[in-house]
C-alpha positions in Angstrom: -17.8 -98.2 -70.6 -15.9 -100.7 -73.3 -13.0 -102.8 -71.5 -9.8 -102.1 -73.3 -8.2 -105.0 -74.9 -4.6 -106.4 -73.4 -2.8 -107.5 -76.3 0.4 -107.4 -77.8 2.0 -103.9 -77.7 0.6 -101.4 -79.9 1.9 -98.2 -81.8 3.4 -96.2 -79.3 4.4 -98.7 -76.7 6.4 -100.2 -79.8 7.9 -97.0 -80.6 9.1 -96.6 -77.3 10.7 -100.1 -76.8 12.3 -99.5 -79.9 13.6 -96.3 -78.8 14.7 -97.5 -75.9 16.5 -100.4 -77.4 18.3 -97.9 -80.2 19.4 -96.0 -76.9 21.3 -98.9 -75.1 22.7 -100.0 -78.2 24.4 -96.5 -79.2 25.4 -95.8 -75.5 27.1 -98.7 -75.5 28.9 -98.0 -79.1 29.7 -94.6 -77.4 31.4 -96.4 -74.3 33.1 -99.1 -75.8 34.9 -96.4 -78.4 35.7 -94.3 -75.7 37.1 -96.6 -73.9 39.0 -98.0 -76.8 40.6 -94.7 -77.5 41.3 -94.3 -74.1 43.8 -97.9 -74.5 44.5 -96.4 -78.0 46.6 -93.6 -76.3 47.5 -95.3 -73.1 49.4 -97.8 -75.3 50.8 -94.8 -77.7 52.4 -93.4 -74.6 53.7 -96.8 -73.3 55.4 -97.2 -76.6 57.0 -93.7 -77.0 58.3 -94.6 -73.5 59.9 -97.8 -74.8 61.4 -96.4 -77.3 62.8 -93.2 -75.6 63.9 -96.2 -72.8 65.8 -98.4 -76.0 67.8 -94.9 -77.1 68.5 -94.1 -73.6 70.1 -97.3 -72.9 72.2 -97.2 -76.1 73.1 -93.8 -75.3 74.2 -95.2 -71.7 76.2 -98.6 -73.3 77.4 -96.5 -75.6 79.0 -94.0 -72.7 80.0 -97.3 -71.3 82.5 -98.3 -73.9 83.6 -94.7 -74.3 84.7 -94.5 -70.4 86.0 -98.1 -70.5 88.5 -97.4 -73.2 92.4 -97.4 -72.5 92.6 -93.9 -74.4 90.1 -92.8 -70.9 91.6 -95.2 -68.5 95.2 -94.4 -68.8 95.5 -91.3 -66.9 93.3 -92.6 -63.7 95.5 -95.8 -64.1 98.4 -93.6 -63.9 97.6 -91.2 -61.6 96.8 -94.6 -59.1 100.0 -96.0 -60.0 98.8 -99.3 -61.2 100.2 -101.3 -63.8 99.4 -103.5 -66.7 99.7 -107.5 -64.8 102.0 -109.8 -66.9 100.2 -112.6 -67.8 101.1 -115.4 -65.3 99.4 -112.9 -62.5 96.4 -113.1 -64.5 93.8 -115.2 -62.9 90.8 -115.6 -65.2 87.8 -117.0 -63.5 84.5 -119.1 -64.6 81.2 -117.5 -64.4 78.7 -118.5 -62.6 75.2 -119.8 -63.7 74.6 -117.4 -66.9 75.4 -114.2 -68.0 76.2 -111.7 -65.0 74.0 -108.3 -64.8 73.4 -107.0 -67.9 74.2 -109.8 -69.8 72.0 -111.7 -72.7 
């Protein structure tokens, strides 16, 4: 019987290395794309949110100034008997440290 020579890799052993290689590579393309769309549409949501937040806040400072206006506070002044203060029973006071809630 001849003795088989060990040597580099021949024909098939190459083929498969190569195949093998090819495999990793693409199974890594596949996971790093679906991941990627995965963040793709996680941050599409986050920013749909952010926006439908912004309107709903505008909507709510808007409602704000609406319910703060004299035309809507007269009648619950009235009905509570209060009264508009002259001005030396006006006491105005400093804020503290920065703007209060809600403030810039």
């Amino acid at each position: 019987m001849a003795k088989r020579r060990v040597g580099p890799l021949r024909g098939r052993a190459r083929v498969a290395l190569a195949l093998a290689g090819f495999l990793a590579v693409t199974t890594s393309v596949v996971w790093r794309r679906s991941v990627g769309t995965a963040h793709a549409r996680r941050l599409d949501e986050l920013v749909s949110r952010h926006a439908a937040l912004l309107a709903q806040r505008a909507e709510l400072e808007s409602e704000v100034q609406r319910l703060s206006s004299r035309v809507q506070l007269t009648p619950v002044v009235e009905r509570l008997g209060m009264r508009v203060p002259r001005p030396d029973q006006v006491i105005d006071l400093p804020r503290p440290d920065g703007p209060g809630p809600g403030g810039r």
